[in-house]
C-alpha positions in Angstrom: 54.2 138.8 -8.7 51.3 136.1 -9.4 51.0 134.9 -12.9 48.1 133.1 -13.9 48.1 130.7 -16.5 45.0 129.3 -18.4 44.4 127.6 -21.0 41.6 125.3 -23.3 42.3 122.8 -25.6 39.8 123.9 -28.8 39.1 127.4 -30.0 35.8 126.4 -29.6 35.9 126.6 -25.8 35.7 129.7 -23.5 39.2 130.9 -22.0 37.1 133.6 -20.3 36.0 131.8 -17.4 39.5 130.5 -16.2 41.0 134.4 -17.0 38.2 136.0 -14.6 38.9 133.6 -12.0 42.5 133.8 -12.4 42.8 137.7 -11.8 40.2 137.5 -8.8 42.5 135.7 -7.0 45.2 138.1 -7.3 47.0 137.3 -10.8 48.5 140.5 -12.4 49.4 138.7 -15.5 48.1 135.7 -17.2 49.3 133.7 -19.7 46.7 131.8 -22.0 46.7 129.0 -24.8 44.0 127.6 -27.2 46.4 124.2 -27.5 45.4 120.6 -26.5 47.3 119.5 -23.4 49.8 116.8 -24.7 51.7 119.5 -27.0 54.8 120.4 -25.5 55.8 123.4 -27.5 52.4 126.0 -26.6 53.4 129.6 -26.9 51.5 130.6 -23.7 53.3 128.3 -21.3 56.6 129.2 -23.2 56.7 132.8 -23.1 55.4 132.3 -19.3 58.0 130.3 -18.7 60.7 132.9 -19.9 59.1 136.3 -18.1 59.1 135.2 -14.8 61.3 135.5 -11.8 62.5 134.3 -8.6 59.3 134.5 -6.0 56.8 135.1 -8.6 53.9 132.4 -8.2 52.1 130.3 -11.2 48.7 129.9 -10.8 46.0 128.1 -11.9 42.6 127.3 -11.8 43.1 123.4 -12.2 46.5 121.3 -12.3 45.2 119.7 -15.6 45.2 123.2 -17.3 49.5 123.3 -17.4 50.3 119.6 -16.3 50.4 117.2 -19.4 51.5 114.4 -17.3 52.7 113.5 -13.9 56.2 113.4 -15.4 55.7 116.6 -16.8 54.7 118.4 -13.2 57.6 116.8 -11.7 59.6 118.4 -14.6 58.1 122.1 -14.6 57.8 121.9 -10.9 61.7 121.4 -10.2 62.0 124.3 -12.5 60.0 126.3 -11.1 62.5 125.5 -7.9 65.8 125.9 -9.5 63.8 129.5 -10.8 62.3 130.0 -7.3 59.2 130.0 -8.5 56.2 129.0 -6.3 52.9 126.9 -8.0 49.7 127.0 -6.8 46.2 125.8 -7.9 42.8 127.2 -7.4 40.5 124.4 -6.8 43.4 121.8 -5.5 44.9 123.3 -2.4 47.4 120.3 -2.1 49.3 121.6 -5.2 50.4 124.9 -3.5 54.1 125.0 -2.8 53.6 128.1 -0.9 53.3 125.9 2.2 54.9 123.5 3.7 51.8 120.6 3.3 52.1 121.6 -0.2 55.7 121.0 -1.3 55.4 118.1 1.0 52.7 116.4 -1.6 54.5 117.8 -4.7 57.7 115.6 -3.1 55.6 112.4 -2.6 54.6 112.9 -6.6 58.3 113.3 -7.5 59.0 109.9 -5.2 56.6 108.1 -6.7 57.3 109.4 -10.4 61.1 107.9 -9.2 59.7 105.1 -8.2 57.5 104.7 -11.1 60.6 105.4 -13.4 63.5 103.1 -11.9 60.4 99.8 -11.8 60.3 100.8 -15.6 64.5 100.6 -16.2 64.2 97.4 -14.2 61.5 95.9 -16.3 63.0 96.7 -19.1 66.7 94.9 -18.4 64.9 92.3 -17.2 63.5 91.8 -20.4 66.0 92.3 -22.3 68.1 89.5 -20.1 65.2 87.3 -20.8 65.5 87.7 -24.7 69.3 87.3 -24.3 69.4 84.1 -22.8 66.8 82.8 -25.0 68.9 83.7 -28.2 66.4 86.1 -29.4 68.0 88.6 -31.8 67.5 92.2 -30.6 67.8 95.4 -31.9 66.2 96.6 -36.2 65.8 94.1 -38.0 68.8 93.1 -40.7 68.5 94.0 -44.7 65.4 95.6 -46.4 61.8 94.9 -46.2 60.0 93.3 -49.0 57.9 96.4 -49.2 61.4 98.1 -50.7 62.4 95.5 -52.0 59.6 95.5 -54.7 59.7 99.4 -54.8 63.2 98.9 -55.8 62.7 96.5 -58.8 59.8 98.7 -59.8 62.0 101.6 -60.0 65.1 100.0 -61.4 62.6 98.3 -64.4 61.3 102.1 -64.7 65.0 103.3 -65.0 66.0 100.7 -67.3 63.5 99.8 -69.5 60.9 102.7 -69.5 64.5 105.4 -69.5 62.8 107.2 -67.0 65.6 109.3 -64.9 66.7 107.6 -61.8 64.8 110.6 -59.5 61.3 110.4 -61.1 61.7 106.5 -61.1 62.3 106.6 -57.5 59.2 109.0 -56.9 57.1 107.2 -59.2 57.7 103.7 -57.0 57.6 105.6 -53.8 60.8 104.9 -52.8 63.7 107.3 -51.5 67.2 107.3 -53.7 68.8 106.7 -50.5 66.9 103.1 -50.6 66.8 102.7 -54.2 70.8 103.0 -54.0 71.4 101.0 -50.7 69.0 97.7 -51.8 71.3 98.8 -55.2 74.2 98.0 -53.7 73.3 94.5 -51.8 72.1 93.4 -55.2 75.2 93.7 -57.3 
């Protein structure tokens, strides 16, 4: 079966156009969203996700329309192959795992995400050798902030010298009784 899958990132745009051109090429179901592209959780691509089966085929009418990122088409894409699912887009013919050129170029993004991935890791410990050696402390930083800090005695003067419970102290200084009771505790 070919599933179609549109979608448009305001309500204000037409889904229409994308549908139409979807089911003249062949798709018997499509799957739509009115959701901007970098949320992960659309209800569409979800409950596309779960209804199909091994040898059905995605389609859509542009890569952008499903892909958030290149990570995330690496992602979907090797789940749509541990489903046996096949991908294909409308106006790129290169994304089209139905053939042999295009798994070929969906590899060559999945290297190159790899690639892009492991440079990343390496820059990263590199950096993090580089701040060792120099002695630079790493990680969050030690004790409270002075923001708290001053939220705290706000509160505590509240609590003690206004007898304002402990709870509506703490909301009245904007400071959580967690806080309140840990910068409490270094105190005493």
């Amino acid at each position: 079966m070919t599933v179609g899958y549109a979608r448009v990132s305001t309500s204000e745009q037409n889904i229409s156009n994308q549908v139409e051109i979807l089911k003249e090429n062949g798709c018997e179901k499509v799957f739509t969203d009115i959701a901007s592209g970098v949320r992960e959780d659309r209800v569409g691509l979800n409950d596309m996700l779960s209804y199909l089966r091994k040898d059905d085929i995605i389609m859509v009418y542009k890569t952008d329309r499903i892909f958030r990122s290149l990570k995330n088409m690496i992602d979907l894409i090797e789940r749509f192959n541990e489903k046996g699912i096949l991908f294909k887009s409308i106006t790129e013919p290169a994304f089209d795992t139905t053939s042999a050129n295009g798994k070929f170029i969906i590899q060559i993004f999945g290297a190159v995400a790899e690639f892009e991935r492991n440079l990343i890791s390496e820059r990263t410990k590199a950096g993090l050798e580089g701040a060792r050696r120099r002695k630079k402390l790493l990680g969050r930083p030690k004790g409270s902030s002075q923001v708290s800090v001053e939220k705290y005695q706000y509160a505590k003067h509240l609590y003690e010298n206004k007898n304002i419970p402990i709870d509506k102290a703490c909301k009245q200084a904007s400071i959580s009784k967690a806080t309140f009771y840990r910068i409490d505790k270094i105190k005493k």
